[in-house]
C-alpha positions in Angstrom: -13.8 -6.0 -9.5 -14.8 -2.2 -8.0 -11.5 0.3 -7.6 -10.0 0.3 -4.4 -10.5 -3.6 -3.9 -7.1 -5.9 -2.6 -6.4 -7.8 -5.2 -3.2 -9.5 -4.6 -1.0 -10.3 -1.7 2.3 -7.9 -0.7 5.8 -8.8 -1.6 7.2 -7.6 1.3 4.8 -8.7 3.9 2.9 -11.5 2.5 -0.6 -10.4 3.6 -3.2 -9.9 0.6 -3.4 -5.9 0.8 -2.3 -5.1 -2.7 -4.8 -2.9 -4.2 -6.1 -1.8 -7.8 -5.3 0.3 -9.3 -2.1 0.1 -8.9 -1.3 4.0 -7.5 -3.2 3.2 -4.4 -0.2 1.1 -3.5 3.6 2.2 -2.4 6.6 2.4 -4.8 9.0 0.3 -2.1 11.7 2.3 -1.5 14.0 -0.5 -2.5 13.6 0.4 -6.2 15.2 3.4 -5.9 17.6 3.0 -8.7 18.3 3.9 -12.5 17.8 0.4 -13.9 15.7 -1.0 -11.3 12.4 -2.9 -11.5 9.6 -1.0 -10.0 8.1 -2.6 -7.3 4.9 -1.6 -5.7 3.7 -2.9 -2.4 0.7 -2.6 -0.1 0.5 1.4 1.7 1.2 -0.1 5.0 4.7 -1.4 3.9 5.5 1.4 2.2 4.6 3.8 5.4 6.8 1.2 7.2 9.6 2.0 4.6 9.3 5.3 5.0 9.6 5.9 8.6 12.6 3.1 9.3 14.3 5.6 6.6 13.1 8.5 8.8 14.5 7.4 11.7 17.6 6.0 9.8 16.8 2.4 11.8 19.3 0.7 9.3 16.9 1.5 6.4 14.6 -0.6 4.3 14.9 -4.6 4.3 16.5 -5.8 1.2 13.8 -7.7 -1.2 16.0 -10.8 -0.6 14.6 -10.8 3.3 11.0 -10.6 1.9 8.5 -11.0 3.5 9.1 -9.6 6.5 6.9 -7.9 9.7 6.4 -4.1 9.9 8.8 -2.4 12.0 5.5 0.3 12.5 2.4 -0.7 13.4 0.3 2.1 11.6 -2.8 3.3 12.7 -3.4 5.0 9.1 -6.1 4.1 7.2 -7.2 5.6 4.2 -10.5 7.1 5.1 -10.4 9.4 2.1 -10.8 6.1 0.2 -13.0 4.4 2.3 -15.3 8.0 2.5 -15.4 8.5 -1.2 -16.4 4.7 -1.8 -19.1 5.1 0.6 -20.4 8.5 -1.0 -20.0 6.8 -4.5 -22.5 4.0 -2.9 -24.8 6.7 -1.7 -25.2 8.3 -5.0 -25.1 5.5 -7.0 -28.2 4.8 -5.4 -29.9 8.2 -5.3 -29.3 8.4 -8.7 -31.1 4.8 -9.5 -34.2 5.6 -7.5 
């Protein structure tokens, strides 16, 4: 398994976007709490989170409503990710010759 690679599917919307390691994910903002359980879910549904808490839009979606569809549609993409993969790549392979 290479870093950066989905690994497991969402809680919150079901699709298989969770990634390794785990810090390349979202702590949901539903585990906001002293004694809660961290929860970590795909970067999409975590942007989602975040801007229905921005715009106060009756905050996040409990975890007992999971899955559910993005309020957001989110052009983001992490392109520092996907650029440093494809540099690693391009040494990686400089360096073998």
């Amino acid at each position: 398994m290479s870093r950066g690679e989905n690994v497991a599917d969402c809680p919150r919307c079901g699709e298989f976007s969770i990634r390794e390691p785990e810090v390349l994910n979202a702590l949901s903002r539903t585990t906001r709490g002293v004694d809660d359980i961290p929860v970590y879910v795909c970067s999409a549904c975590g942007s989602d989170e975040g801007m229905l808490e921005y715009f106060n839009i009756d905050g996040c979606q409990p975890q007992s409503e999971w899955p559910v569809k993005r309020e957001f549609s989110t052009e983001f993409q992490n392109r520092y990710w996907e650029d440093k993969t494809r540099l690693d790549k391009i040494r990686d392979a400089v360096q073998g010759s």
